[in-house]
Each structure stands twice: as structure tokens, then as C-alpha cells.
C-alpha positions as CSV (number, residue, x, y, z in Angstrom):
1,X,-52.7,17.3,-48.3
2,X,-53.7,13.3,-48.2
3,X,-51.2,11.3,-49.9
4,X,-52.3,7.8,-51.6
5,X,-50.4,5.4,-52.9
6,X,-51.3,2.3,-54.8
7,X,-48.7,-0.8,-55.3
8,X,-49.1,-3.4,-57.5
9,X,-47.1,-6.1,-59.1
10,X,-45.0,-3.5,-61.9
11,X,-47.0,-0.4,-61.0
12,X,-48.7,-0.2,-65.0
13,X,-52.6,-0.8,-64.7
14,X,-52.3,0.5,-61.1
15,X,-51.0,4.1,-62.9
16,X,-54.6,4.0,-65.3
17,X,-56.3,3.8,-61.8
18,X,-54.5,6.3,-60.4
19,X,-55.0,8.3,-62.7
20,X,-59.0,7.9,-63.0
21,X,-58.7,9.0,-59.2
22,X,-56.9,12.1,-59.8
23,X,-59.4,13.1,-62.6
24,X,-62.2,12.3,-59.3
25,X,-60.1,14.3,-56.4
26,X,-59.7,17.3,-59.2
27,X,-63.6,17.3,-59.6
28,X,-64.7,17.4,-56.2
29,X,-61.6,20.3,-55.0
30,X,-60.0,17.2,-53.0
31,X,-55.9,18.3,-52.0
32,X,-54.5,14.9,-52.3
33,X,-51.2,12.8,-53.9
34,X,-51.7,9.7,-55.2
35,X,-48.9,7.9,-57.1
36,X,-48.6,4.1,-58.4
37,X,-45.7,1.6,-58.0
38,X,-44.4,-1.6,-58.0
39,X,-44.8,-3.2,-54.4
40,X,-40.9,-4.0,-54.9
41,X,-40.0,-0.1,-54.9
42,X,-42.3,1.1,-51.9
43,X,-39.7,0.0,-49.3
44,X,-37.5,2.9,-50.6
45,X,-39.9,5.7,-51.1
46,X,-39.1,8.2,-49.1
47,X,-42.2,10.6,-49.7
48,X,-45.4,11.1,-47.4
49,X,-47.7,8.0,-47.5
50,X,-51.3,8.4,-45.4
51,X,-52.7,5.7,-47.0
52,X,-51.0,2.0,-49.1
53,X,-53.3,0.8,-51.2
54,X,-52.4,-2.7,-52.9
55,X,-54.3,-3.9,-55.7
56,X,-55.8,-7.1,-55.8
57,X,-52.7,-8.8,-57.4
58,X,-50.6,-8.5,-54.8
59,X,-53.1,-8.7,-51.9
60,X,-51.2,-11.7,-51.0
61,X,-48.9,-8.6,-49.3
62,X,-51.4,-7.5,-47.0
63,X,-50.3,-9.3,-43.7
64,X,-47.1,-8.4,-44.5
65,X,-47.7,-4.6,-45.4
66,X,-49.5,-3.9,-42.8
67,X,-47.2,-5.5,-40.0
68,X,-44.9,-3.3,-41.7
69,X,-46.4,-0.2,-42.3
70,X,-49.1,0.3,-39.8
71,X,-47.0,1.0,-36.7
72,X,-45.8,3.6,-39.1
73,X,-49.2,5.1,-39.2
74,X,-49.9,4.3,-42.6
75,X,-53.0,2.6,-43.3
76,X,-53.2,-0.7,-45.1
77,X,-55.8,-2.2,-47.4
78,X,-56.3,-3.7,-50.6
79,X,-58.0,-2.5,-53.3
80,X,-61.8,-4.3,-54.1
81,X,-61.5,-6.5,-56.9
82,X,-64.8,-5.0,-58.8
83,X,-63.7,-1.3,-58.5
84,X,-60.3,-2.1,-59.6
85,X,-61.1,-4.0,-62.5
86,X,-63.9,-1.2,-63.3
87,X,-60.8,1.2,-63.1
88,X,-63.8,3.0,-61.4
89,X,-61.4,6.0,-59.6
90,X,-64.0,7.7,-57.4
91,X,-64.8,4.4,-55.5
92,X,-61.4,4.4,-54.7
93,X,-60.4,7.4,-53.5
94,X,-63.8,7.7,-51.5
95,X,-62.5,4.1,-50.2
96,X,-59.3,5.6,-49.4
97,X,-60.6,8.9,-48.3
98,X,-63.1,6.5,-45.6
99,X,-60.1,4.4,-44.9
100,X,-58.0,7.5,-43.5
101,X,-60.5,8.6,-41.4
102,X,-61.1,5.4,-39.5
């Protein structure tokens, strides 16, 4: 199983996205876990994390993040303005699908 997670500033249009992406993992059989939250809560989740997306709000976190994060082997990247604002799910999760296997 892939695990996703999105962060942004309180976690509540990030949760519409993530669920979009769900609905496009469902309909192409992908095995994956994708959850929303604020970027303030990440430091204390505990759970399996392949891939930290941050939405365009908070991309200000990147450098930061990923300093953080990537010696973890967690990937970092932010989410593309357009696709988030589109709440367009697939494009996503193909974007974070691409991103894991890089």
C-alpha cells in the first residue's frame, strides 16, 4: 500500500481533494492511503507517509519539509496550483503516484 498525505494550512479544502483522489485510486484498483492535515499536526503523525504533499498555501514549507522529511525517505512536493484549485484528484494522485517512483 502507497500512503499519501496532503498538508495544508487547517487541513479543510485539502480533505475535498483528498477525497476526489480516493474516488480516482478506487476507480483505477490503486491500494493506497491518503489523508489530509494541518501542516502543524504532521510533525506528530506517527502513521506511514511515502509521499507529503503540501498544497499551494503553505508551499512557503517546502525547503523546510523537505530538509525535514526527505532524509526520512519521504518525498516532498507541493501540490500545482491549477490542479488544486480544480480539486481535479486524478492529477494528483497520478502526480503523486509519478513522484514516488522518481
Amino acid at each position: 500500500m502507497k500512503n499519501i498525505i496532503l498538508v495544508c494550512a487547517a487541513g479543510m479544502s485539502t480533505s475535498l481533494l483528498v477525497n476526489k483522489m480516493r474516488n480516482a485510486a478506487g476507480a483505477a484498483a490503486i491500494d493506497v492511503h491518503i489523508e489530509a492535515m494541518p501542516a502543524s499536526t504532521f510533525a506528530n503523525y506517527k502513521g506511514q507517509t511515502d509521499v507529503l504533499l503540501l498544497g499551494p498555501q503553505v508551499s512557503y514549507l517546502e525547503a523546510e519539509m523537505k530538509a525535514n522529511y526527505e532524509p526520512k525517505g519521504i518525498k516532498v512536493s507541493v501540490i500545482n496550483m491549477m490542479d488544486y484549485g480544480m480539486m481535479d484528484g486524478k492529477k494528483v494522485l497520478d502526480n503523486a503516484l509519478k513522484i514516488m517512483n522518481e
